[in-house]
C-alpha positions in Angstrom: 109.7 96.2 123.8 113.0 96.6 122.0 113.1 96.1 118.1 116.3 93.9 117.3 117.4 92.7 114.2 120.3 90.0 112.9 120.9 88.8 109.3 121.2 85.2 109.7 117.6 84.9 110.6 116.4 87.3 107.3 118.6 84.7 105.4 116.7 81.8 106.4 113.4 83.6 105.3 115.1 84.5 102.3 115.5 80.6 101.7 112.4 79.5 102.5 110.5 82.0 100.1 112.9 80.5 97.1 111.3 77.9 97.2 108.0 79.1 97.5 106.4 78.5 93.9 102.8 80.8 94.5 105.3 83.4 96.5 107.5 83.6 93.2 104.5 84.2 90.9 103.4 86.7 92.9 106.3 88.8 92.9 106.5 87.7 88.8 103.1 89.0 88.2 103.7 92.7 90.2 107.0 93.0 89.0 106.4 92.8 85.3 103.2 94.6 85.9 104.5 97.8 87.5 107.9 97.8 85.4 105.1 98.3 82.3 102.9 100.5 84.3 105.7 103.2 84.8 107.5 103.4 81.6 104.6 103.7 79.9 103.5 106.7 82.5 106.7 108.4 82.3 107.1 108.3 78.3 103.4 109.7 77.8 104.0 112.2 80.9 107.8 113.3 80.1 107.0 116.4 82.3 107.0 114.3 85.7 111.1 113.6 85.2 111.2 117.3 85.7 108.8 117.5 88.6 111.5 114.3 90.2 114.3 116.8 89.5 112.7 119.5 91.4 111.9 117.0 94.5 116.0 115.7 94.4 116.5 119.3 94.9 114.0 120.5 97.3 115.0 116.8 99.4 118.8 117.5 99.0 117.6 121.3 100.6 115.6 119.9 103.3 118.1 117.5 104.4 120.5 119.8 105.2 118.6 122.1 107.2 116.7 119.5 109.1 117.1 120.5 112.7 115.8 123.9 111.4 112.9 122.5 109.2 112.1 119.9 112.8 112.1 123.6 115.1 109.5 125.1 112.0 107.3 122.3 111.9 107.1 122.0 115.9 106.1 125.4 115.6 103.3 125.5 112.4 101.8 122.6 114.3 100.8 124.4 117.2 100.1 127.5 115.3 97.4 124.9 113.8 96.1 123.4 117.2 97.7 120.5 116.5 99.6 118.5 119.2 103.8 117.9 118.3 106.1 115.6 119.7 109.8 115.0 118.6 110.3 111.1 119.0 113.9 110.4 119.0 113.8 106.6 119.1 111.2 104.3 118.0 110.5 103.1 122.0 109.8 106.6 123.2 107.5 107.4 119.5 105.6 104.5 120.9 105.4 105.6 124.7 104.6 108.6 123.5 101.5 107.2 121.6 100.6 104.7 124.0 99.8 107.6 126.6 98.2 109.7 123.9 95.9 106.6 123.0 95.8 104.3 126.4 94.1 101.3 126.5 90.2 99.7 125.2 89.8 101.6 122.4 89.6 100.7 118.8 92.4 101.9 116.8 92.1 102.1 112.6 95.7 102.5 111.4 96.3 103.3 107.3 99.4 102.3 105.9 102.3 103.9 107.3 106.0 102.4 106.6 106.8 104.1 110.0 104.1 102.9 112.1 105.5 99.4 111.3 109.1 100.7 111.9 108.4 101.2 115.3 106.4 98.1 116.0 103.2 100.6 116.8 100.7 97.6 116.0 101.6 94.5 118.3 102.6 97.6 121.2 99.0 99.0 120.8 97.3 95.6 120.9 99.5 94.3 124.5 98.2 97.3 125.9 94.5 96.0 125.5 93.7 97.8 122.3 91.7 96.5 119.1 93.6 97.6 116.2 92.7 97.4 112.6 95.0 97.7 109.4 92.7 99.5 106.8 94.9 99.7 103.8 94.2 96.4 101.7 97.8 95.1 101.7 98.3 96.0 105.3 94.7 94.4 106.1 96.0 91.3 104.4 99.0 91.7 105.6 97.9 91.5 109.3 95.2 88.6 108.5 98.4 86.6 107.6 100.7 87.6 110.8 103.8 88.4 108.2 105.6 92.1 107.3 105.3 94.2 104.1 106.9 93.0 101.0 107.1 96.3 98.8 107.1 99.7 100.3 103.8 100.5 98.6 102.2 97.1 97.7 102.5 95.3 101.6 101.1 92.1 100.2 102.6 91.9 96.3 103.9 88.4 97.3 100.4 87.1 97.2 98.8 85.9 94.3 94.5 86.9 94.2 94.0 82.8 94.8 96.2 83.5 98.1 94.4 86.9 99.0 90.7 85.4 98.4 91.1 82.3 100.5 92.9 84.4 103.2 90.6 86.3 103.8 87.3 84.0 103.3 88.9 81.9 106.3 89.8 84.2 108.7 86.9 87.0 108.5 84.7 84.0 107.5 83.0 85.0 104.4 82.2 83.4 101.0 84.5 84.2 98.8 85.1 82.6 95.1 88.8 81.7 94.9 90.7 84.0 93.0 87.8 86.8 92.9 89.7 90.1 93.5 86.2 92.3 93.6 84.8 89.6 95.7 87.9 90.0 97.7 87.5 94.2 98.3 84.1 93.6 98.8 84.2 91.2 101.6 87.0 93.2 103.0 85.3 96.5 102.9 82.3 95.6 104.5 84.6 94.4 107.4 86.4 97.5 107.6 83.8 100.1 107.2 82.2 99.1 110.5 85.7 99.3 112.8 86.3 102.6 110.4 83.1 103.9 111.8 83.3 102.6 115.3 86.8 103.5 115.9 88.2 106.0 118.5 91.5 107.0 117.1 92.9 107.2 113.8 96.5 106.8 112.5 98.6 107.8 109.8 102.0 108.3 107.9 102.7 111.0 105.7 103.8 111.2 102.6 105.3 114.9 103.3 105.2 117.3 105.7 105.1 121.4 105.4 107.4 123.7 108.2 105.7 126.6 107.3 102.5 125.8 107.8 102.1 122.6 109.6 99.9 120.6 106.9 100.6 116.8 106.2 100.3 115.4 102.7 98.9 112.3 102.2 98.5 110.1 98.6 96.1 107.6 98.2 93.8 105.6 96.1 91.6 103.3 98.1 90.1 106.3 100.2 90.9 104.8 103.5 93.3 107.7 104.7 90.1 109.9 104.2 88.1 107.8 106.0 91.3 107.1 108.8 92.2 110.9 109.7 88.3 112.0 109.2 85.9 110.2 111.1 87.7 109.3 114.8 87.5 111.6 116.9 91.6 111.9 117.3 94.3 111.4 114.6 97.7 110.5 115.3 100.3 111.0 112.3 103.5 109.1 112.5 106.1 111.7 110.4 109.6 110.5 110.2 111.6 113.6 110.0 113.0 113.1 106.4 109.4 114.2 105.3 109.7 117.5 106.2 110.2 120.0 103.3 110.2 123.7 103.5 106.6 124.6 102.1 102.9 123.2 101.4 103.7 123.4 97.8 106.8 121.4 97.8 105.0 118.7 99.6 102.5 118.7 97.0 105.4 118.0 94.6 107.1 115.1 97.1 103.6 113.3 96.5 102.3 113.8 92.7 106.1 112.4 92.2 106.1 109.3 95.0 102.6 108.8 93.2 104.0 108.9 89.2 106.9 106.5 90.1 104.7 104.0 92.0 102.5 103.7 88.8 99.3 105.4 90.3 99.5 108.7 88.1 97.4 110.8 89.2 96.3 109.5 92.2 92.5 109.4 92.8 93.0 111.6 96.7 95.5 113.7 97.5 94.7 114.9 101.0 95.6 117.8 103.2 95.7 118.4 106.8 96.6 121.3 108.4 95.1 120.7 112.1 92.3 119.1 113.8 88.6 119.8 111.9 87.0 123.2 113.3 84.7 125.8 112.2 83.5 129.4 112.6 79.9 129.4 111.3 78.8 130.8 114.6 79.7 134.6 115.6 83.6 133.1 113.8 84.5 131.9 117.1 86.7 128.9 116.4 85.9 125.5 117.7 87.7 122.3 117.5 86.0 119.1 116.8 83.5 119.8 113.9 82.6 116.7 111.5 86.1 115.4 111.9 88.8 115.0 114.9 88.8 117.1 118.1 92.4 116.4 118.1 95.5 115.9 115.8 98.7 114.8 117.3 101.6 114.3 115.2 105.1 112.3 116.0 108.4 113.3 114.2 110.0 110.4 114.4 114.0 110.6 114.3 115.1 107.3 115.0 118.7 107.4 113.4 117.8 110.3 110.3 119.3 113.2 112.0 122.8 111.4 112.6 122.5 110.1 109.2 121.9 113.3 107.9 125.4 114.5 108.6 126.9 110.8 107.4 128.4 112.0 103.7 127.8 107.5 103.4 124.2 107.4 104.1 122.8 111.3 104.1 121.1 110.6 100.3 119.3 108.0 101.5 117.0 110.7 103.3 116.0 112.2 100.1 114.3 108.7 99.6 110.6 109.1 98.7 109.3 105.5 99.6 108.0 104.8 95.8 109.7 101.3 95.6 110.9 102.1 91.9 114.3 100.4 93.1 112.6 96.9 94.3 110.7 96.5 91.3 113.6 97.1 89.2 116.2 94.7 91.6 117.1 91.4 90.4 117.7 90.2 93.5 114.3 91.5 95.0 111.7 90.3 92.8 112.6 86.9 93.7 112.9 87.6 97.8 110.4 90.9 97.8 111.3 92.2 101.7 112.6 89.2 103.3 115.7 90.5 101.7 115.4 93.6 104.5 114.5 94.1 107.9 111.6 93.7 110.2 110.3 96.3 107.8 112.2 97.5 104.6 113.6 95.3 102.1 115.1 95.9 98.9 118.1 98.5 97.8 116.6 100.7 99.5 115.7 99.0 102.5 118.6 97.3 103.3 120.0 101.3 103.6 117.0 101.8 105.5 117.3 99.1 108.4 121.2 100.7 108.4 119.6 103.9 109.2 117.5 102.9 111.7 118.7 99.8 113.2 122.2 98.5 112.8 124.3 99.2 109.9 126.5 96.3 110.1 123.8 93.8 110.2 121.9 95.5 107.3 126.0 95.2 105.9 125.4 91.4 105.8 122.9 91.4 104.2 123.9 93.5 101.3 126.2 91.0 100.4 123.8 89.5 98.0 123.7 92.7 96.0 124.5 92.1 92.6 125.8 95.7 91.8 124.4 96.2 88.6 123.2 99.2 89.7 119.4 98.9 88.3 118.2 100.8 91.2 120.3 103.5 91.1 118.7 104.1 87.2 114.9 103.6 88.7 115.4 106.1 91.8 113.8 109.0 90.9 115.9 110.7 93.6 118.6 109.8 91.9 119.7 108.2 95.0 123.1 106.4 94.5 121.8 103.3 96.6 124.7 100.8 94.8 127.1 102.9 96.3 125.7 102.6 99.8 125.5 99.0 99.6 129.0 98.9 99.2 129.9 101.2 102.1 126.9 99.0 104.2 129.8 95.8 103.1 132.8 97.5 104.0 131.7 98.3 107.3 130.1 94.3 108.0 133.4 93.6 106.5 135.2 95.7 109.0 133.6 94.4 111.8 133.7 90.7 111.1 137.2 91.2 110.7 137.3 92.0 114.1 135.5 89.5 115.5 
């Protein structure tokens, strides 16, 4: 299973979803919502630009001692009777799962930008595995057979009409059209039975900590909890940009990734620093109280490290995942993620697929960047992503110029 990617073919979905009257709403209605949402939040709460300061700092650190921060984290993870793996490509982070995992089992996945970067879904289901999204977007996301359109809102481009009827038809529930509690309702009586039924659990991360091992994860719907907490394993998918020096500057990565994706504070921040265990008897340590016997965790390279020493592309890595920059792009919140990938879109996307696909196809499609540099202002990284996009056009430039 090899992930490819060409331009032309994101260009025609790009077309098609112009066109699309309910998609265009959609992305009208989140759009103006969340611009709102998160000025408001940062002029009440003027003390979380400082806190995005400190990140750009602590990410700008981390980057450039990566290969040490990978080595500490390998480390604090077995220290914490967890299981690490360095994946360098997406194929061998997936054959690395698929023999952690194998095949019949039922598999609850929250959302995790990197799971779908490595196409862990579809290559969990061929080998005869059920596998459930959990995350609301995702879930609806999966019902419809498409890819996420925001880096934290997967299914912004539907409107609640589109949502409701979705999912009445295809779990086959009543549902009144357009009724978003009926909606969460119906969808979390379908979950909480797979949730409780399943036999592995998967993650993302939000951040990572080398000294001690412990994974950081932001929420608000409660399904990570339930995810890394009630099958008996967990598997984390970490891309290696997520790794920062300690647990308390991962606890900073996520109250900021929170703040700038309008969900200030968030309702769970969660912790996890090994598989569950206790000591109540004699303190003899054993694995596999209340929660998982297990906890592996995959650092997922996949093009970071050689970007890391690109002086073009390295400031992407400091790149939080908040989607500040798509909600701000003109050009996005008429496309949403078909302007992107398999899986990111946007500014920051299209820097993204570079990174871990092909820059000179992710070059193409920066062409349709409009350079006004809106993104750049909404990065809380401070991330000069207009500037990338023109380095990503120089080098499709370059090498359709030589074709």
């Amino acid at each position: 299973m090899t992930l490819k990617f060409e331009a032309w073919k994101a260009f025609e979905d790009i077309y098609d979803v112009l066109g699309n009257q309910e998609f265009q709403e959609a992305l009208k209605r989140a759009s103006t919502n969340n611009q709102a949402k998160v000025a408001k939040l940062l002029h009440e709460r003027p003390e979380l630009l400082g806190f995005a300061e400190e990140v750009r700092d602590l990410k700008r650190r981390s980057i450039e001692a990566l290969g040490e921060l990978i080595g500490k984290a390998m480390e604090s993870l077995e220290r914490a009777a967890a299981k690490p793996y360095y994946a360098g490509t997406a194929e061998e982070a997936r054959t690395l799962i698929g023999k952690i995992i194998g095949s019949g089992k039922r598999i609850v996945m929250s959302k995790s930008m990197a799971a779908t970067e490595i196409g862990l879904r579809s290559y969990l289901e061929s080998l005869g595995n059920e596998v459930w999204e959990t995350d609301l977007g995702e879930f609806l996301i999966q019902l419809e057979g498409s890819k996420p359109m925001h880096a934290i809102a997967p299914a912004v481009h539907m409107t609640r009409e589109k949502a409701s009827t979705l999912v009445a038809e295809k779990i086959k529930v009543q549902i009144s059209r357009g009724s978003v509690e009926e909606t969460v309702s119906a969808v979390r009586r379908f979950l909480r039975d797979k949730i409780t039924t399943a036999d592995v659990g998967i993650s993302g991360a939000n951040a990572l900590a080398a000294d001690t091992g412990a994974i950081v994860l932001v929420e608000n719907e409660s399904n990570i909890r339930l995810v890394t907490s009630t099958p008996p394993v967990h598997v984390a998918v970490v891309p290696v940009d997520k790794i920062v020096p300690t647990l308390v500057d991962a606890f900073k990565v996520a109250i900021v990734q929170a703040a700038y994706a309008g969900l200030y504070p968030p309702t769970y921040i969660n912790i996890i620093a090994g598989p569950s265990s206790t000591a109540d008897i004699e303190q003899v340590r054993v694995y596999g109280a209340q929660g998982p016997r297990e906890l592996h965790v995959i650092l997922l390279d996949n093009g970071r490290l050689k970007a890391s020493r690109d002086p073009a592309l390295k400031e992407q890595l400091y790149c939080i995942r908040c989607g500040r920059c798509q909600f701000e792009c003109p050009v996005w919140v008429h496309t949403a993620n078909t302007w992107g990938g398999p899986t990111y879109g946007g500014p920051m996307g299209i820097v993204w697929t570079a990174i871990t696909l092909d820059p000179v196809e992710a070059g193409k499609l920066s062409y349709l960047c409009l350079g006004c540099g809106r993104c750049d202002e909404a990065c809380p990284m401070n991330i000069n992503i207009s500037r990338e996009l023109r380095h990503l056009k120089t080098l499709a430039t370059q090498a359709l110029r030589r074709s």
